[in-house]
NUGUKOL-251973 format. One record per residue (C-alpha): residue in one letter; chain; x, y, z. Coordinates in pm, 1 decimal. Example, Ala and Ser with C-alpha at 12.3 -4.5 7.8 and 13.67 -1.06 7.14 Angstrom:
2
<r code="a" unit="A" x="1230.0" y="-450.0" z="780.0"/>
<r code="s" unit="A" x="1367.0" y="-106.0" z="714.0"/>
This chain:
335
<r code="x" unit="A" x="-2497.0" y="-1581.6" z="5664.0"/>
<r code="x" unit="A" x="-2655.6" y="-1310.2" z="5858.8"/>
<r code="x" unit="A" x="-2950.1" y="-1294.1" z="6151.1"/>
<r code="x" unit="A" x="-3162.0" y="-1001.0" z="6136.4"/>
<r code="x" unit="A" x="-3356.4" y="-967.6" z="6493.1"/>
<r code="x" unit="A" x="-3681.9" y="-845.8" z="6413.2"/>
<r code="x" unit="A" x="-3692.7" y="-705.5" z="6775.8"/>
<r code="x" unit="A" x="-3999.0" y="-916.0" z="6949.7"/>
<r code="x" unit="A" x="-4294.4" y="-787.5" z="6695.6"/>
<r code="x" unit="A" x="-4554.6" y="-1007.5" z="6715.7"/>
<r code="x" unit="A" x="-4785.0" y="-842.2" z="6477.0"/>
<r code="x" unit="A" x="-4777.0" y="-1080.4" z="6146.2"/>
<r code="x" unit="A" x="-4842.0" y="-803.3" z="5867.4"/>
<r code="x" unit="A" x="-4508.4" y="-643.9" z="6053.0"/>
<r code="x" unit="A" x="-4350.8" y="-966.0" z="6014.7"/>
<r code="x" unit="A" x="-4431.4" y="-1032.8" z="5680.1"/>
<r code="x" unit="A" x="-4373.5" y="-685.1" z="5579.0"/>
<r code="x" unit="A" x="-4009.9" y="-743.4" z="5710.7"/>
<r code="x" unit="A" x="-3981.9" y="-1056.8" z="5541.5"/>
<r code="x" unit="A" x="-4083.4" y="-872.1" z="5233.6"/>
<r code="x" unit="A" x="-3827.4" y="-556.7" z="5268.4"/>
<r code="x" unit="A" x="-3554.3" y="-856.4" z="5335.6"/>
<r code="x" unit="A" x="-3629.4" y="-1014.0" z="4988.6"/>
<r code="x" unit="A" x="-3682.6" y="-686.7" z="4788.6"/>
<r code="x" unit="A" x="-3350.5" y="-508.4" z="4885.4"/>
<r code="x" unit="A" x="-3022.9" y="-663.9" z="4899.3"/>
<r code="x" unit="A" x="-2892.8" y="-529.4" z="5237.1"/>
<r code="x" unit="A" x="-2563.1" y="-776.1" z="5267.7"/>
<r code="x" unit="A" x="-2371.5" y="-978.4" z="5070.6"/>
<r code="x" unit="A" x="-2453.6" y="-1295.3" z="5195.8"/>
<r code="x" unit="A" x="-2759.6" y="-1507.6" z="5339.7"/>
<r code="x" unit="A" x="-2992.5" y="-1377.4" z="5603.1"/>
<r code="x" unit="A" x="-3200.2" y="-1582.1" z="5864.4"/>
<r code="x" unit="A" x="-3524.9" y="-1447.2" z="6002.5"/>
<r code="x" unit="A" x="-3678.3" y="-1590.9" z="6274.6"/>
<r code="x" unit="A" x="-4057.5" y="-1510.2" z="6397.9"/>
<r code="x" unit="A" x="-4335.3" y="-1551.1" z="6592.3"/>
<r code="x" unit="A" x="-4702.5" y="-1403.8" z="6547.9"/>
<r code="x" unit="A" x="-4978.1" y="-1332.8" z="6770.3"/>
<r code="x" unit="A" x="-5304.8" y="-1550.8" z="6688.9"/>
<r code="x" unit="A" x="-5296.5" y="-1543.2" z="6274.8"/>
<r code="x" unit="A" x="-5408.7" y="-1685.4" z="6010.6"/>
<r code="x" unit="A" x="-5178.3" y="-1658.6" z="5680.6"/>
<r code="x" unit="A" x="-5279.8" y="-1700.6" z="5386.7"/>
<r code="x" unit="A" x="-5070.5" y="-1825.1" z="5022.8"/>
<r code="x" unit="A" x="-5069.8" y="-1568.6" z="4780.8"/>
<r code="x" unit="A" x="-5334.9" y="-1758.7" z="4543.0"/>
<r code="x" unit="A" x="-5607.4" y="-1888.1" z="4768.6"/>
<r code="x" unit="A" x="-5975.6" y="-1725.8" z="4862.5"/>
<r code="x" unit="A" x="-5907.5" y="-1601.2" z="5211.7"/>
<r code="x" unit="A" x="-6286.7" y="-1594.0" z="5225.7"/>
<r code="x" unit="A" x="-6314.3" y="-1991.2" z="5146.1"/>
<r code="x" unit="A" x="-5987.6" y="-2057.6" z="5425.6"/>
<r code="x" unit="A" x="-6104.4" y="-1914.0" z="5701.5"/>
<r code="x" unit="A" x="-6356.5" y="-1995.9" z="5982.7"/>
<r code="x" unit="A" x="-6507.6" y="-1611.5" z="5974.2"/>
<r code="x" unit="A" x="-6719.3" y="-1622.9" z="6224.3"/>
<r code="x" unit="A" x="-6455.8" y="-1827.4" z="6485.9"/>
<r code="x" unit="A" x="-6202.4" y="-1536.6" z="6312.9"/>
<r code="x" unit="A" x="-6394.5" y="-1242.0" z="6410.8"/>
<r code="x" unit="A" x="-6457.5" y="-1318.0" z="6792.2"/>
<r code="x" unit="A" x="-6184.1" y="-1459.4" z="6848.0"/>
<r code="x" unit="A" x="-5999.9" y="-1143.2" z="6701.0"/>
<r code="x" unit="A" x="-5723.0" y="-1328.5" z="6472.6"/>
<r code="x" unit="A" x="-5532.0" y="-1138.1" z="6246.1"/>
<r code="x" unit="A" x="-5618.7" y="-1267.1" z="5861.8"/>
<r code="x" unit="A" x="-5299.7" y="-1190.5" z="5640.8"/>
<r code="x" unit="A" x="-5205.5" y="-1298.9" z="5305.9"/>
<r code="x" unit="A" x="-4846.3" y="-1392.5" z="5236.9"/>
<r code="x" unit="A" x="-4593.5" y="-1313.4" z="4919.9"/>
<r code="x" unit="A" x="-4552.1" y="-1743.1" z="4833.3"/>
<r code="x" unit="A" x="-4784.3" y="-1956.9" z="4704.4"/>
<r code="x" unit="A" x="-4922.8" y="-2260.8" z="4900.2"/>
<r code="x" unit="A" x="-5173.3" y="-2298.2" z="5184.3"/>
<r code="x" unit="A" x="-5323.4" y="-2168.9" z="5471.0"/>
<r code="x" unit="A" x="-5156.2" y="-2196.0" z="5848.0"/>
<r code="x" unit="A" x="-5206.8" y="-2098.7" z="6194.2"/>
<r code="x" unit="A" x="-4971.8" y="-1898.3" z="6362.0"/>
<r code="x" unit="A" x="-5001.4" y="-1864.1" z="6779.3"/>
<r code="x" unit="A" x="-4737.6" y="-1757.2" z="7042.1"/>
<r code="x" unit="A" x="-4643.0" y="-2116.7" z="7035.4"/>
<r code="x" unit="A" x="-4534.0" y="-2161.3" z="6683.9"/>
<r code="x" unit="A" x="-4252.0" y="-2016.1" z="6505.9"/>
<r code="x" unit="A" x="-4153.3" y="-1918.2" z="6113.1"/>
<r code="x" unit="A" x="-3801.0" y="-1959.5" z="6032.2"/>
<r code="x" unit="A" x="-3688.5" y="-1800.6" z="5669.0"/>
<r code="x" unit="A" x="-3379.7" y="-1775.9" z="5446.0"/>
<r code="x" unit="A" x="-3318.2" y="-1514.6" z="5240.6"/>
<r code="x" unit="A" x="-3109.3" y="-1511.8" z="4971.4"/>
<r code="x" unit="A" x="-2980.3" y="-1420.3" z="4564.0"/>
<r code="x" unit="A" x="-3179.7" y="-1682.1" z="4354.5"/>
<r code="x" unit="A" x="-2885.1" y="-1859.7" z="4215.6"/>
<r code="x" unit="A" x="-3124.0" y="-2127.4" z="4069.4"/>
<r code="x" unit="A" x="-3208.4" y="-2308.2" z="4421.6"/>
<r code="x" unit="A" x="-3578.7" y="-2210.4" z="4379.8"/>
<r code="x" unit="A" x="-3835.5" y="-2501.1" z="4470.5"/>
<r code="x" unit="A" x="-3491.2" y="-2643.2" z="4631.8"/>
<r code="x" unit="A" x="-3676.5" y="-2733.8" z="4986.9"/>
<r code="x" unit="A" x="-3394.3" y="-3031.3" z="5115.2"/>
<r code="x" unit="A" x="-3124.9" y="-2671.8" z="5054.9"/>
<r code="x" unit="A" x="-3336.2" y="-2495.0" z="5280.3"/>
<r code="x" unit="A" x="-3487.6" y="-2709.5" z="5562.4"/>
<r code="x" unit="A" x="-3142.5" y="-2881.5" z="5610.3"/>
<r code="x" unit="A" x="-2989.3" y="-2683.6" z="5873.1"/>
<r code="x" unit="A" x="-3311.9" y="-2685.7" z="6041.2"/>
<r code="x" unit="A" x="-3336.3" y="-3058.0" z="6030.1"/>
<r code="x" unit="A" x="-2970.0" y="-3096.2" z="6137.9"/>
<r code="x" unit="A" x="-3049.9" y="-2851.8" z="6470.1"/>
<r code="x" unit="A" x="-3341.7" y="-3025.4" z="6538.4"/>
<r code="x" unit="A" x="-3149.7" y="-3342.8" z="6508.1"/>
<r code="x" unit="A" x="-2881.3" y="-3246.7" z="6802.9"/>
<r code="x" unit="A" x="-3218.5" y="-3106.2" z="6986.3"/>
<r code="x" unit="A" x="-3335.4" y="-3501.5" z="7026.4"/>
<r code="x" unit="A" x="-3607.5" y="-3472.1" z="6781.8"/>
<r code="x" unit="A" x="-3375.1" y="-3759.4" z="6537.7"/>
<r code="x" unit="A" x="-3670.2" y="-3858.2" z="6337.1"/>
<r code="x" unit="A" x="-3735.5" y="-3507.7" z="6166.7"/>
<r code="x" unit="A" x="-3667.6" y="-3547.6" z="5842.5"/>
<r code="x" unit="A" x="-3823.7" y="-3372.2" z="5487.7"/>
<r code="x" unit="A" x="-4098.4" y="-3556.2" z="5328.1"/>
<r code="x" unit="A" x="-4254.8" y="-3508.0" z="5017.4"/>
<r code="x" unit="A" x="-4209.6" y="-3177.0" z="4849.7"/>
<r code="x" unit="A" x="-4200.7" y="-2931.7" z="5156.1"/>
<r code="x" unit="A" x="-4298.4" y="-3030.5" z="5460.7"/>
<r code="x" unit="A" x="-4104.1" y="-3176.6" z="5768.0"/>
<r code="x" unit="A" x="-4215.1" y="-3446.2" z="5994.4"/>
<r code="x" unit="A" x="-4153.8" y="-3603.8" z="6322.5"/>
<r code="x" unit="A" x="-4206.1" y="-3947.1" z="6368.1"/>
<r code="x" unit="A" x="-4469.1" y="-3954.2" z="6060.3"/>
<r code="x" unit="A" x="-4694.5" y="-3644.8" z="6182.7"/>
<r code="x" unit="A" x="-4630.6" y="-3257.7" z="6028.0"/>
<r code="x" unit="A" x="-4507.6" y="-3010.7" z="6263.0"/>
<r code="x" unit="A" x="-4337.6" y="-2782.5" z="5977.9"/>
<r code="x" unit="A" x="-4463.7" y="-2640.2" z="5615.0"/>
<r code="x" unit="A" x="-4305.6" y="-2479.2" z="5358.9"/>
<r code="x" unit="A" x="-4286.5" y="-2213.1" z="5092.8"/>
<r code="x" unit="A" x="-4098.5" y="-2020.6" z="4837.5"/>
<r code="x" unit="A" x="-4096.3" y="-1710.5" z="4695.1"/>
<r code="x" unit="A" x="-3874.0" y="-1531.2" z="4437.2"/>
<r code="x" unit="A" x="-3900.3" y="-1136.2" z="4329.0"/>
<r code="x" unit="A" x="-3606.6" y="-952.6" z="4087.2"/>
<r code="x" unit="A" x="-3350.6" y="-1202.8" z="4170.0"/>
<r code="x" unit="A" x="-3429.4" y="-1246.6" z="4554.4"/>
<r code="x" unit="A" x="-3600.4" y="-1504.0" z="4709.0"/>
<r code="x" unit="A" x="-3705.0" y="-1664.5" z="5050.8"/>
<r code="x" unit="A" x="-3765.5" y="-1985.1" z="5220.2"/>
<r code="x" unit="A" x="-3995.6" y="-2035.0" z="5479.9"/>
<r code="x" unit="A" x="-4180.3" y="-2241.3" z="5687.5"/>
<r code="x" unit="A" x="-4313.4" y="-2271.3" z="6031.4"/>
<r code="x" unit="A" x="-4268.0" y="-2467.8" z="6317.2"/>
<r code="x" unit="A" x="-4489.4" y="-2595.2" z="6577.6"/>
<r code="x" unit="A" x="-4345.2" y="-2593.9" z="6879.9"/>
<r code="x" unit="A" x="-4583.4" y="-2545.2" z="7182.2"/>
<r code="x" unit="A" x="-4873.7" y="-2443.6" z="6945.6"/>
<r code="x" unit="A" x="-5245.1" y="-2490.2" z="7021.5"/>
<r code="x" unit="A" x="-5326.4" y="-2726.4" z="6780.2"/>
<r code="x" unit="A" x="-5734.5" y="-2737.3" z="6863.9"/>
<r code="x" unit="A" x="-5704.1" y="-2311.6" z="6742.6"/>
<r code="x" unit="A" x="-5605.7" y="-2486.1" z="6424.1"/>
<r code="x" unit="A" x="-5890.9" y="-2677.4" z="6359.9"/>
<r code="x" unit="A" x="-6104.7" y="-2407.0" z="6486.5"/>
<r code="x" unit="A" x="-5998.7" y="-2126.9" z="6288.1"/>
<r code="x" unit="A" x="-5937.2" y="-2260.2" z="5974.2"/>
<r code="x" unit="A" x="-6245.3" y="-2523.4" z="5955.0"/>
<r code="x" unit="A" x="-6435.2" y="-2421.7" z="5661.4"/>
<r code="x" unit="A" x="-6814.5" y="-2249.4" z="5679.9"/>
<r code="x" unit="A" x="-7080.7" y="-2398.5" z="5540.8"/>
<r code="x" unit="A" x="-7114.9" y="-2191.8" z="5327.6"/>
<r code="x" unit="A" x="-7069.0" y="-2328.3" z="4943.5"/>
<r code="x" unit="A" x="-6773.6" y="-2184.9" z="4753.3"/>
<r code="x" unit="A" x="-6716.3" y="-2235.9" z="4413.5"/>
<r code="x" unit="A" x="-6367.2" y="-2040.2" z="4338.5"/>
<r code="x" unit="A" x="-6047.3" y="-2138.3" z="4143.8"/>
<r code="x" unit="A" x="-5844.5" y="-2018.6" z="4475.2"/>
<r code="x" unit="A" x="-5605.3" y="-2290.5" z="4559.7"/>
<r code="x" unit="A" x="-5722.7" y="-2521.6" z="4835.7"/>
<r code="x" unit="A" x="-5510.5" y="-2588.0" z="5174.6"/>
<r code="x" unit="A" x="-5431.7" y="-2946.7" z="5259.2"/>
<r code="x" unit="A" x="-5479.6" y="-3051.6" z="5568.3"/>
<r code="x" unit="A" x="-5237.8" y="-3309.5" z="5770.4"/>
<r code="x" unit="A" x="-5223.2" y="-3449.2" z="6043.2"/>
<r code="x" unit="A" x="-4971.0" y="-3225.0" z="6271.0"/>
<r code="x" unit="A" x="-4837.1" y="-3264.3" z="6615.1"/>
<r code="x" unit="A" x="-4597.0" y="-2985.4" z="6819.4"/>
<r code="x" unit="A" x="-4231.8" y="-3082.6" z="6823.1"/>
<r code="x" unit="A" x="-4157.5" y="-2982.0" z="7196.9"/>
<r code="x" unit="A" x="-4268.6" y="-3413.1" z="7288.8"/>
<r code="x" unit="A" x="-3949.8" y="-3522.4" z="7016.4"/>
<r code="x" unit="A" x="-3666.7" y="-3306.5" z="7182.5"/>
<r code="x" unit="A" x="-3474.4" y="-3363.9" z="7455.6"/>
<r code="x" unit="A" x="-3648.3" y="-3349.1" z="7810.0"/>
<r code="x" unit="A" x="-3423.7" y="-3012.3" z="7896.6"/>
<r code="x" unit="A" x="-3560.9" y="-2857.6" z="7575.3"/>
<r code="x" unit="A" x="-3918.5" y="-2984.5" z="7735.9"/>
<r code="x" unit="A" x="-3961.7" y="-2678.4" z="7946.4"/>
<r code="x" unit="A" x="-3862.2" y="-2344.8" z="7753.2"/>
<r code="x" unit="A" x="-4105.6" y="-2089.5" z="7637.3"/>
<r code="x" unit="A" x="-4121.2" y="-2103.0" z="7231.7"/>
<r code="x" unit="A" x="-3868.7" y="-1779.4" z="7254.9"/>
<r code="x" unit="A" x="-3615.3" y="-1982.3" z="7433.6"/>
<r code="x" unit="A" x="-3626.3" y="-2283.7" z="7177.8"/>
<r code="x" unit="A" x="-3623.9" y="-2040.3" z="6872.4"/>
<r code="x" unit="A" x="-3286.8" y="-1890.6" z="7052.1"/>
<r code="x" unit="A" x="-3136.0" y="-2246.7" z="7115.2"/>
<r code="x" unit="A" x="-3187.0" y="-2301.9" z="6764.2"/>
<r code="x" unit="A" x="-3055.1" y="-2012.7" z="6642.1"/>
<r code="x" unit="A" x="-2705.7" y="-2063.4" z="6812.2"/>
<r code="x" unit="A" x="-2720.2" y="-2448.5" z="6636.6"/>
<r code="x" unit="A" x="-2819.3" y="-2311.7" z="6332.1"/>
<r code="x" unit="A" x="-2498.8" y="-2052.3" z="6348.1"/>
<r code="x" unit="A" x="-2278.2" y="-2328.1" z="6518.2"/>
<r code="x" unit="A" x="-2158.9" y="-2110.8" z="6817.6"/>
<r code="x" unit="A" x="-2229.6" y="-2080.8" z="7196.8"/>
<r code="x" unit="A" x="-2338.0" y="-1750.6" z="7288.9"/>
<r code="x" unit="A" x="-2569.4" y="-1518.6" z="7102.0"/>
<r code="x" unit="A" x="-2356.3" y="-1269.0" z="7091.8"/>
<r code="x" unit="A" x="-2136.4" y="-1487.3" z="6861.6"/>
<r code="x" unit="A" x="-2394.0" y="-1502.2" z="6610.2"/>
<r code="x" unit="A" x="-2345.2" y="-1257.2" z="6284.5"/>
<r code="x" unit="A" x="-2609.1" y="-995.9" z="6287.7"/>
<r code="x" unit="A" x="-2711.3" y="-725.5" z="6065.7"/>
<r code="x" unit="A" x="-2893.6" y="-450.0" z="6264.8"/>
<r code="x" unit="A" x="-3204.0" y="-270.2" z="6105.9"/>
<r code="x" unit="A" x="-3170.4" y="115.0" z="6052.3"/>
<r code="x" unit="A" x="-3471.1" y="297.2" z="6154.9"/>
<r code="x" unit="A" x="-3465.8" y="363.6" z="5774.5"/>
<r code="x" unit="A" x="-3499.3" y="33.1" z="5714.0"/>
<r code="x" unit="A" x="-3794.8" y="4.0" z="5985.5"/>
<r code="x" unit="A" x="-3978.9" y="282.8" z="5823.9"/>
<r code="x" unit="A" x="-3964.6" y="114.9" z="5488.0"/>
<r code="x" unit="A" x="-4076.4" y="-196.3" z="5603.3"/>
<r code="x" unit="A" x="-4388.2" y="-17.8" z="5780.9"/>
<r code="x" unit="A" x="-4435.5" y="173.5" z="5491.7"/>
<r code="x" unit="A" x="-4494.7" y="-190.1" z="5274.9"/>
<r code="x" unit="A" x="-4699.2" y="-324.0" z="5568.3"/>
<r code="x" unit="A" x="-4942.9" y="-25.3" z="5508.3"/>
<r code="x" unit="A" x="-4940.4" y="-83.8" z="5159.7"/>
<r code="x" unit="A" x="-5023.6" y="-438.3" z="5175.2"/>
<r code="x" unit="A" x="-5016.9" y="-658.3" z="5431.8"/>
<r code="x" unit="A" x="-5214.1" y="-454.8" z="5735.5"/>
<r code="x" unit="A" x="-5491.7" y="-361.1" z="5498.0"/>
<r code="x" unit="A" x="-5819.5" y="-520.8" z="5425.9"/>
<r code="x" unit="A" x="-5779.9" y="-512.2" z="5023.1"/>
<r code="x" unit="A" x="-5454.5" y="-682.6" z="5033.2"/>
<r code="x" unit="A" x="-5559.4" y="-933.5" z="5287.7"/>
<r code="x" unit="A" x="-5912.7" y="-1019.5" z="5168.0"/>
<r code="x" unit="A" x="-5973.3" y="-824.9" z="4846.3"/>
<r code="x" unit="A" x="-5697.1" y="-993.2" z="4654.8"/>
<r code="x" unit="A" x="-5931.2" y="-1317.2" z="4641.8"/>
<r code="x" unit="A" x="-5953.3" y="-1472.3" z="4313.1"/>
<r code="x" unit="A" x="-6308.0" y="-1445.8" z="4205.7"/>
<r code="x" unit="A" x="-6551.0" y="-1715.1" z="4384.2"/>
<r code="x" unit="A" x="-6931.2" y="-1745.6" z="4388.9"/>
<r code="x" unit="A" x="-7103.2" y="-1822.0" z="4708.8"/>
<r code="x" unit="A" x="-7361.9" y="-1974.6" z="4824.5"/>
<r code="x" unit="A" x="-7556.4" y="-1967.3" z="5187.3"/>
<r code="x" unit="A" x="-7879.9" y="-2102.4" z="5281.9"/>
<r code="x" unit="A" x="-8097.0" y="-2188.7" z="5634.3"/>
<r code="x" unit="A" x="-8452.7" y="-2248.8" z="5753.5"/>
<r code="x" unit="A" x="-8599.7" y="-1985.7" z="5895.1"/>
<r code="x" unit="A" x="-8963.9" y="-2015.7" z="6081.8"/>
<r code="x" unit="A" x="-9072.9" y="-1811.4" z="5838.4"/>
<r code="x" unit="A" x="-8925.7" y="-2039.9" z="5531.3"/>
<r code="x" unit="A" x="-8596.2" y="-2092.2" z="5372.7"/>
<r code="x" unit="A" x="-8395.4" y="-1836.3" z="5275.5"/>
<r code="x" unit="A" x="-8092.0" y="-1908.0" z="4977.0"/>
<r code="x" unit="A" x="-7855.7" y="-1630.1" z="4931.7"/>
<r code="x" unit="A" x="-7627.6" y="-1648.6" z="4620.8"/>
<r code="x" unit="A" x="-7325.5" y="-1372.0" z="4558.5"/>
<r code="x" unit="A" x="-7100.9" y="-1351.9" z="4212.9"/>
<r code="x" unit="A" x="-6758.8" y="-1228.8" z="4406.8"/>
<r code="x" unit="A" x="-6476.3" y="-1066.4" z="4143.5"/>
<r code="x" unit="A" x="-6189.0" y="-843.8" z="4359.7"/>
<r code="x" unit="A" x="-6406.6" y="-902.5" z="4720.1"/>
<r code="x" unit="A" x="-6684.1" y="-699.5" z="4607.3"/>
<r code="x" unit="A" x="-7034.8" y="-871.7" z="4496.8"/>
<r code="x" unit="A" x="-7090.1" y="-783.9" z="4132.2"/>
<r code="x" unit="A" x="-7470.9" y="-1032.2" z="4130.3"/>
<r code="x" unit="A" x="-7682.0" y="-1101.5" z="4418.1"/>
<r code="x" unit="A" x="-7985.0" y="-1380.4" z="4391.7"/>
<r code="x" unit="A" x="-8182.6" y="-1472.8" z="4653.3"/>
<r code="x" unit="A" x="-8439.0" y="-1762.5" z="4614.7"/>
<r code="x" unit="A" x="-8688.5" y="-1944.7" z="4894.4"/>
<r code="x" unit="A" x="-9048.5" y="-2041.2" z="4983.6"/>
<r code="x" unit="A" x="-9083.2" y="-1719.3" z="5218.2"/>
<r code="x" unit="A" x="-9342.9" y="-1526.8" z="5189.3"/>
<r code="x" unit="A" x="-9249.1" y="-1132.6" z="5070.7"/>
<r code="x" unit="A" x="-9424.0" y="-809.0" z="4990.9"/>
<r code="x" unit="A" x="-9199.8" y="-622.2" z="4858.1"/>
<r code="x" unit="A" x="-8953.5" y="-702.4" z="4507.2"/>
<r code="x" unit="A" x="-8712.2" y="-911.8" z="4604.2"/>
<r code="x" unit="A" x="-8485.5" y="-770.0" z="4381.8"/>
<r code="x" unit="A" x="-8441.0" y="-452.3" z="4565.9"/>
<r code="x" unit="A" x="-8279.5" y="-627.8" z="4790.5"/>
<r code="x" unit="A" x="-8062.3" y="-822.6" z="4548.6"/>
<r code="x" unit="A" x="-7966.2" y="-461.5" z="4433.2"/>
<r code="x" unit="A" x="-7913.0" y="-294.5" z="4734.6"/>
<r code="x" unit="A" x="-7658.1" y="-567.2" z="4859.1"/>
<r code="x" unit="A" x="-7475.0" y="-547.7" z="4467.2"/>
<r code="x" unit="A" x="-7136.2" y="-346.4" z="4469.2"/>
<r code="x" unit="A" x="-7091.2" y="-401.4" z="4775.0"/>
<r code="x" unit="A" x="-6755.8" y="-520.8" z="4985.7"/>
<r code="x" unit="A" x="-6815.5" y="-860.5" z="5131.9"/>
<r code="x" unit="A" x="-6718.5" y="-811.0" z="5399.4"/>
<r code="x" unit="A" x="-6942.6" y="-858.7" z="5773.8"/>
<r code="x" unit="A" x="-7005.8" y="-463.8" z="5894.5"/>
<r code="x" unit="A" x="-7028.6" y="-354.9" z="5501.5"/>
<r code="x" unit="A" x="-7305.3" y="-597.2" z="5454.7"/>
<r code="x" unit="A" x="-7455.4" y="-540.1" z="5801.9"/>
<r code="x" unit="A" x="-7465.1" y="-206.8" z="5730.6"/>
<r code="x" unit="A" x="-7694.4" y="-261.1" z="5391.4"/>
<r code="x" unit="A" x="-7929.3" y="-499.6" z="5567.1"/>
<r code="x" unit="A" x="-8014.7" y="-273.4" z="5878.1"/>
<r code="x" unit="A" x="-8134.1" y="-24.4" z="5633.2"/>
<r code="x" unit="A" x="-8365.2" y="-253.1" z="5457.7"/>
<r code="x" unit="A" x="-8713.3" y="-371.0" z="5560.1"/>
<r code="x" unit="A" x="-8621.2" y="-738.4" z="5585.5"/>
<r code="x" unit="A" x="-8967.2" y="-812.3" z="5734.3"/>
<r code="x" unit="A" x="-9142.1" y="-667.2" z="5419.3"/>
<r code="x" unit="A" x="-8953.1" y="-867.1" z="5148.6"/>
<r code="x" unit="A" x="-8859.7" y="-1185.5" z="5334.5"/>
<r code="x" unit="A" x="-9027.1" y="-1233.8" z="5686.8"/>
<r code="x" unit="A" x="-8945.7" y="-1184.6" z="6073.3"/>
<r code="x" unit="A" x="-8558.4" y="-1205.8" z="6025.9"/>
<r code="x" unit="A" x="-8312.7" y="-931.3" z="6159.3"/>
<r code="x" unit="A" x="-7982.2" y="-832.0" z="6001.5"/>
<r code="x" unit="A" x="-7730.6" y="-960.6" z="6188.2"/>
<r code="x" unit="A" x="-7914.3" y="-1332.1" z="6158.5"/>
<r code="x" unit="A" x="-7880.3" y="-1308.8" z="5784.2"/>
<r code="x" unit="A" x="-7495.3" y="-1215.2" z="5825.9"/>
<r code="x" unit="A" x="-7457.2" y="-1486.2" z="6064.3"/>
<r code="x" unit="A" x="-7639.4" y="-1759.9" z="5807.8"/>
<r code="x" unit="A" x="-7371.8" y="-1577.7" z="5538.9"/>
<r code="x" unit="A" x="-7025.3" y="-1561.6" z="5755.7"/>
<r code="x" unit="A" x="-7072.3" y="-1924.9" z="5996.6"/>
């Protein structure tokens, strides 16, 4: 087995993008390990409605990077104190294999002091009953990865916070996350694994992983600058752009309401590809113009926060709905 060093990016559609380049060229003969860590980030499985995931508003001030992965499953928080771990490998029939996969990890962790880590269910890992690692697969031409993450020092209130749901009401056939009940592994190790930074427990692991004492022992493949410029070349292509990330959302309705002192305002979108193909808007306001030149105005367009922003500051939203300004109507949509 190799280690490929992705050389301290923290920038998750980089990451993923190398992840990516890993599985879709054969570079060695053998296994590689890829170790991680991202900047604040939500990720995304391959099959869900970012849109429904995602705590927008908390996303947008908070300035989180929203990216959706190459495997299926849910939706997970990545911070500076959480790390991804994948193999990367021929499929020689091992796909959906999790226990082939997360044993090394387990058996590291195991000489760390955390004993009670174990694999539960179909792919996640556990400490003493409570989830501190998930799990996916994916497979392309013959090559496929498996990854999960692992919180270490993580902020586990961000979680909550960034991926609590709107209230907004979705009805899409994306595929929902699960929630569990996680904790951060850094309590279960030993008390001199207590005080490294994430970095320095990712490292320790990696010599465990490899068996050997000094990282210097551990068997590397080094990336060409070719190989960096292919793997920023997929990054542009899909995972650091908004149609990738967002647009790739199975196709949802949504549905947003709120009482206004002027009267209640219902907002209803038909999504198909992250663009809004119907608009309705009902309510016992009181409005002089059509309301359907609003409904049209706001049709074909991305739904997305400053593309719908942009619509409503050109309309009159005083003539066809009441005293109400643009940005309160994206707020009512987005929170």
């Amino acid at each position: 087995m190799y280690f490929v060093d992705n050389e301290n990016n923290y920038d998750a559609s980089v990451n993923i993008a190398l992840e990516t380049y890993l599985v879709e060229n054969r570079l060695v003969d053998e296994p590689i390990l890829l170790f991680y860590i991202n900047e604040p980030s939500i990720i995304i499985g391959r099959n869900q409605n970012t849109f429904e995931e995602i705590n927008q508003a908390y996303v947008d001030e908070h300035n989180i990077r929203v990216v959706r992965r190459m495997s299926g499953g849910g939706a997970v928080y990545h911070d500076l104190g959480n790390f991804s771990f994948c193999f990367i490998k021929d499929d020689d029939g091992s796909f959906r294999d999790f226990k082939a996969f997360t044993q090394p990890v387990i058996d590291a962790l195991h000489k760390m002091g955390a004993s009670s880590a174990e694999l539960l269910g179909r792919n996640d890992l556990l400490v003493d009953g409570k989830k501190f690692s998930g799990n996916a697969m994916y497979a392309k031409r013959g090559r496929m990865t498996a990854h999960g993450t692992i919180l270490f020092d993580s902020d586990l209130d961000e979680v909550n916070n960034a991926l609590k749901p709107n209230k907004a009401k979705y009805e899409s056939k994306g595929v929902k996350s699960v929630r569990s009940r996680v904790t951060n592994l850094k309590p279960y190790v030993d008390d001199k694994y207590k005080e490294l930074t994430t970095e320095q427990f990712r490292d320790l692991l990696l010599l465990e992983i490899f068996g050997v004492e000094k990282r210097e022992d551990v068997k590397e493949y080094h990336l060409t600058k070719e190989d960096w410029e292919k793997v920023y070349q997929i990054r542009e292509e899909r995972f650091g752009n908004w149609d990738w990330n967002f647009g790739h959302s199975p196709k949802f309705d949504i549905q947003a309401s709120n009482k206004f002192p002027f009267g209640f305002v219902d907002m209803r979108f038909n999504i198909k590809d992250a663009m809004i193909t119907d608009t309705k808007i009902y309510g016992d306001f009181f409005g002089l113009g059509e309301i359907e030149d609003l409904e049209n105005a706001l049709t074909g367009v991305k739904f997305e926060r400053q593309s719908i922003l942009e619509v409503l500051q050109d309309m009159d939203l005083k003539k066809y709905l009441g005293n109400v300004e643009a940005e309160e109507l994206v707020e009512m949509i987005f929170s």
